[in-house]
C-alpha positions as CSV (number, residue, x, y, z in Angstrom):
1,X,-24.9,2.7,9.7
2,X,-23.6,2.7,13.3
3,X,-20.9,-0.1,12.2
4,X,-19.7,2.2,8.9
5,X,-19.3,5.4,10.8
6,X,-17.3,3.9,13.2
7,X,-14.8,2.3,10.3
8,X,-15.6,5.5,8.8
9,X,-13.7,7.0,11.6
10,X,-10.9,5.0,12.2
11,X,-10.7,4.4,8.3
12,X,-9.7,8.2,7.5
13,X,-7.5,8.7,11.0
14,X,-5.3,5.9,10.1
15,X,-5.4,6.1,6.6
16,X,-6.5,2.2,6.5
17,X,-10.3,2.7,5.4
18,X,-13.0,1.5,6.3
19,X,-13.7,-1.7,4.8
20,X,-10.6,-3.4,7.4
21,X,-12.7,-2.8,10.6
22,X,-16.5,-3.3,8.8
23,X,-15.7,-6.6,6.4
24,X,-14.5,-8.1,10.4
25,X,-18.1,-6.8,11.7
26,X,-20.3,-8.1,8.4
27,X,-18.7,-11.4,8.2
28,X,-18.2,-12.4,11.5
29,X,-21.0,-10.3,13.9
30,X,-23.9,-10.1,11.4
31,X,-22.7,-13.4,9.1
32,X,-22.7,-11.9,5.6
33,X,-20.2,-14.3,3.4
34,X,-16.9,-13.0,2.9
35,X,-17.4,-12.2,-0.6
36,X,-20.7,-9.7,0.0
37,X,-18.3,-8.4,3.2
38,X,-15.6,-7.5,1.2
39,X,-18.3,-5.7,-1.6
40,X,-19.3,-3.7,0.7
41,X,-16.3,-2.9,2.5
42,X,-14.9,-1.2,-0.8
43,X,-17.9,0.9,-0.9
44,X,-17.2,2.0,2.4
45,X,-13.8,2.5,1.1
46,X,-14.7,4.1,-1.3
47,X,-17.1,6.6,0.7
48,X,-13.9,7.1,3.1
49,X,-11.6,8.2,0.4
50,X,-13.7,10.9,-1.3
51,X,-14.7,12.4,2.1
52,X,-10.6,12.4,3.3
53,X,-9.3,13.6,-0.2
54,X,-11.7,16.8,-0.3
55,X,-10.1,17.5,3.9
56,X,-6.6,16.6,3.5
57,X,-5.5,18.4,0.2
58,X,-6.3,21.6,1.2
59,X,-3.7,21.2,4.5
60,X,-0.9,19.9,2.3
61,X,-0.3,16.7,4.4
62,X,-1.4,15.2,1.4
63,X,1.6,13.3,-1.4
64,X,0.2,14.1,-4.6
65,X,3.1,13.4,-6.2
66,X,3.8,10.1,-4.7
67,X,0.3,9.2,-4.4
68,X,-0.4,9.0,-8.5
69,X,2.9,7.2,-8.5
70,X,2.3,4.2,-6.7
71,X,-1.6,4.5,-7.6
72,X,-0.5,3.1,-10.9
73,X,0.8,0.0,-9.4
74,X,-2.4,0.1,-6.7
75,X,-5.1,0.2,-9.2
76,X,-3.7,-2.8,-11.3
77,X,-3.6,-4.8,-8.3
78,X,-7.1,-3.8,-7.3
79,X,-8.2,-5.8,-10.4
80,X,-6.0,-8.3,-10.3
81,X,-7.3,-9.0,-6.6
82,X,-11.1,-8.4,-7.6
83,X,-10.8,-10.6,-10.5
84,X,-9.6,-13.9,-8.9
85,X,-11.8,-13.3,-5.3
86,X,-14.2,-15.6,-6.1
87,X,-11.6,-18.4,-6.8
88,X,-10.4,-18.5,-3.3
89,X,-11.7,-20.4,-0.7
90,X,-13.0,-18.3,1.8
91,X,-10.5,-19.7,5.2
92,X,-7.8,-19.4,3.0
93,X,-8.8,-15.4,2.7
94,X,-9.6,-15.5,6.4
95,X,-6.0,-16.5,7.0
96,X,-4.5,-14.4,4.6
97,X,-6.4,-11.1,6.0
98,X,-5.1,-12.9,9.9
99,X,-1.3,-13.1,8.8
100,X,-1.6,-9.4,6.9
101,X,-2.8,-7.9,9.9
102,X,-1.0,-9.4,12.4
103,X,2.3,-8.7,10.4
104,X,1.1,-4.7,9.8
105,X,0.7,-4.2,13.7
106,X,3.9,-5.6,14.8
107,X,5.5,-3.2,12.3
108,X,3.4,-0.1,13.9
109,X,4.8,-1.0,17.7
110,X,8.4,-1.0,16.1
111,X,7.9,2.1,15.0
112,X,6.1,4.0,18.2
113,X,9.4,6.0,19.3
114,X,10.0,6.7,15.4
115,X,9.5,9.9,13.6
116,X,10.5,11.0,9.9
117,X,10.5,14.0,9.9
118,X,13.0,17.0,9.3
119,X,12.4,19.9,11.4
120,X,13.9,22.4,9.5
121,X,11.3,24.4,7.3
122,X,14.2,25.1,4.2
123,X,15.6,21.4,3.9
124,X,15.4,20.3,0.7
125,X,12.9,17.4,0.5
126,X,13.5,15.8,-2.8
127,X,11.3,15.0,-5.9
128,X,9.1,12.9,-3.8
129,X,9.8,14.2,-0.4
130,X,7.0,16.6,1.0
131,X,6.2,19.9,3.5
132,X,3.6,20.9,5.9
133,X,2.8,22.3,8.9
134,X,2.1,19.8,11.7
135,X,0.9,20.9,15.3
136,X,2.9,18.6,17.1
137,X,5.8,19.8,16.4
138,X,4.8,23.6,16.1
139,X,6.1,24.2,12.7
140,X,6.5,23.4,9.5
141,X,8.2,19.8,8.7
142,X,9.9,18.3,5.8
143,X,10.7,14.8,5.0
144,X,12.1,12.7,2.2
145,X,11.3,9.9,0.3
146,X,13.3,6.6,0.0
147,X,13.0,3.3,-1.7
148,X,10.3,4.5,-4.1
149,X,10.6,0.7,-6.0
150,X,10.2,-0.8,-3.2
151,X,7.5,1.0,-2.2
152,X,5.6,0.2,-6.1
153,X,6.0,-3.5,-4.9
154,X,4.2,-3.1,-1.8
155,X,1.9,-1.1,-3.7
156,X,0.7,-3.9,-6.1
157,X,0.3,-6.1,-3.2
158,X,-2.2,-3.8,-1.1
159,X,-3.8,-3.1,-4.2
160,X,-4.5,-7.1,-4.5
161,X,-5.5,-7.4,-0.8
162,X,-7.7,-4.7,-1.2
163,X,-9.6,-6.6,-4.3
164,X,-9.2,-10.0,-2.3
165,X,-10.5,-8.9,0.8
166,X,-12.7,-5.6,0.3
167,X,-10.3,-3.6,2.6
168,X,-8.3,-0.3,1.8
169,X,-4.9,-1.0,0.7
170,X,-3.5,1.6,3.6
171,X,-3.2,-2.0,5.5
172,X,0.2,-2.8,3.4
173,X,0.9,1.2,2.3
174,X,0.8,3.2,5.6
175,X,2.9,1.1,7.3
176,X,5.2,0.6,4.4
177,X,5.6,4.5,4.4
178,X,6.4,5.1,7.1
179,X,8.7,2.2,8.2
180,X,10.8,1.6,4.9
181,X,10.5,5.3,2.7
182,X,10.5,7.6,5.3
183,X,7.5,9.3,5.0
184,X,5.6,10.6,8.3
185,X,2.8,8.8,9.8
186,X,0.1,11.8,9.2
187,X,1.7,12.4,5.7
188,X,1.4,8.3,4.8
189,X,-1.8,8.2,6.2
190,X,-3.2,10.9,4.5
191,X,-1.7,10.0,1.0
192,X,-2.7,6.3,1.5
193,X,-6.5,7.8,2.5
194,X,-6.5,9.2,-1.0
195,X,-5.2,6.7,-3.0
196,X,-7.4,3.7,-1.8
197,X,-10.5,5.2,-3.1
198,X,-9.1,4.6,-6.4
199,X,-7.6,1.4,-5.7
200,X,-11.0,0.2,-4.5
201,X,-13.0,1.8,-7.8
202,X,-10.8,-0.7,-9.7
203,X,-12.5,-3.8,-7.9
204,X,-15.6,-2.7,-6.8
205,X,-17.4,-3.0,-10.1
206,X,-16.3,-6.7,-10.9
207,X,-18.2,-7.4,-7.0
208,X,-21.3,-5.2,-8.1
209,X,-21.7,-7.2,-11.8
210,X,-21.3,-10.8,-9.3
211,X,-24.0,-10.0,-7.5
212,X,-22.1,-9.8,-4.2
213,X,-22.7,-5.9,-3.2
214,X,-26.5,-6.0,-1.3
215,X,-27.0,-1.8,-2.6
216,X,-29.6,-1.6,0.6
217,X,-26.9,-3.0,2.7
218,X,-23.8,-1.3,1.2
219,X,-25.9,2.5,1.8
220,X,-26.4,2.2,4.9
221,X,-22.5,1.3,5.2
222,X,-21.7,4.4,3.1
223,X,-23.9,6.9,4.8
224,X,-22.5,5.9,8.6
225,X,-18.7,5.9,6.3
226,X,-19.7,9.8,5.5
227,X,-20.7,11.0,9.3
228,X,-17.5,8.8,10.5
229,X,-15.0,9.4,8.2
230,X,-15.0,13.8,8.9
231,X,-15.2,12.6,12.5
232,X,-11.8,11.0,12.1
233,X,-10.5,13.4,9.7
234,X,-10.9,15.9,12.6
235,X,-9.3,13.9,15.0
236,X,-6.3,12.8,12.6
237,X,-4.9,16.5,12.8
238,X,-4.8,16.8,16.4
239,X,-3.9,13.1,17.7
240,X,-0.1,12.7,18.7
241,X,1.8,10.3,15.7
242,X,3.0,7.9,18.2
243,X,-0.9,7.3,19.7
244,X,-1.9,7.3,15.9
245,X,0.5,4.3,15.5
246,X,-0.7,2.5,18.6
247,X,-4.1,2.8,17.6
248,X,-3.4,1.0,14.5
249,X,-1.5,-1.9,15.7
250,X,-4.3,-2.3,18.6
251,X,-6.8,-2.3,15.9
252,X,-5.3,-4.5,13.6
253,X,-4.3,-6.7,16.4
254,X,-8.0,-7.4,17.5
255,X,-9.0,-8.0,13.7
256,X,-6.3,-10.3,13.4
257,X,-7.2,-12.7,16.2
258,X,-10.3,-12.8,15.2
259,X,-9.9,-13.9,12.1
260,X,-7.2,-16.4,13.4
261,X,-9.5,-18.5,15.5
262,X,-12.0,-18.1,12.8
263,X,-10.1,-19.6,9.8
264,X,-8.7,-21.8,12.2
């Protein structure tokens, strides 16, 4: 419980869920297999997105418009990725989840000095562009949208890591946001904290009918995910953009060694 409110917490600040900080703690602290790990990470998931989706929408940070978009592409790589799990060798997934993260938190130090945002309140921000207020910069903010195929690409893939590995797709999408389709950090991760909820329903049930989600194990996860994941929601509106983006690569960073010398 302690472990999911924790990713619970860091899940809905970054946008990432929770499953990429608690299938690391299951698997390689309390030595659960990777494939019960990653079952109960997307519960967590899950749990994070339902909590972040009823917060976020009401401030407007939140992409509808975007987010059903690239969901399409998300959910279809959720299955894809949930379906074929099993048929991987478990170092080879180890690696794989390494080399994501590792690639994910270079991008986020890149981007530290890096804002997207337009701080005229009238601009026009496009069909998939977005407004809201933001504290940091004291007013209301718009920003635009670019490279929406690309974006549908990277979609499908987080979609399939997130089936692979049990972890929210925000891994691939928030970063991918932000860096290549000009979207805010706050607005990508808040979007992304929506959409991975229903990225993860999409592979969750082909892990429960396997046998590899432990339901006494995966509620406890879940009930911490709640606590953690309003905890983080509070936090997201008030941390600055450029500490958010630390965070993540410093986070995804420790994963990723890990994981190195443990497929290694």
């Amino acid at each position: 419980m302690i472990a999911g409110a924790i990713a619970g917490t860091l899940g809905a600040l970054l946008g990432l869920g929770g499953g990429v900080f608690l299938v690391p703690f299951l698997n390689t602290v309390l030595g659960f297999p990777m494939n019960v790990s990653a079952g109960t990470g997307l519960m967590t998931v899950v749990a994070t997105s339902s909590v972040v989706a009823r917060g976020a929408l009401a401030s407007g940070v939140v992409n509808l418009r975007l987010g059903m978009i690239l969901q399409i592409a998300a959910a279809a790589g959720g299955y894809f990725g949930g379906a074929y799990a099993r048929r991987i060798p478990e170092p080879l997934l180890q690696l794989v989840f390494a080399l994501v993260t590792a690639a994910i938190a270079l991008i986020m130090l890149s981007r530290l000095e890096r804002r997207n945002v337009i701080l005229d309140g009238a601009a026009d921000a496009g069909r998939f562009g977005g407004c809201y207020y933001e504290e940091e910069s004291g007013g209301a903010i718009v920003y635009r949208t670019r490279r929406i195929p690309a974006a549908l690409v990277v979609s499908l893939l987080a979609g399939s890591i997130s089936g692979l590995l049990g972890v929210g797709g925000g891994i691939l999408q928030v970063p991918a946001l932000n860096a290549w389709c000009g979207v805010p950090m706050r607005a990508a991760a808040a979007t992304s904290a929506v959409m991975i909820g229903i990225t993860a329903a999409a592979s969750a049930p082909l892990y429960y009918g396997r046998g590899d989600i432990i339901p006494p194990l995966a509620a406890a996860a879940v009930l911490g995910t709640f606590v953690g994941s309003r905890a983080g929601l509070w936090f997201g509106g008030r941390t600055r953009a450029r500490r958010l983006k630390l965070l993540m690569a410093v986070v995804l960073g420790c994963v990723s060694l890990n994981y190195f010398i443990k497929a290694l």
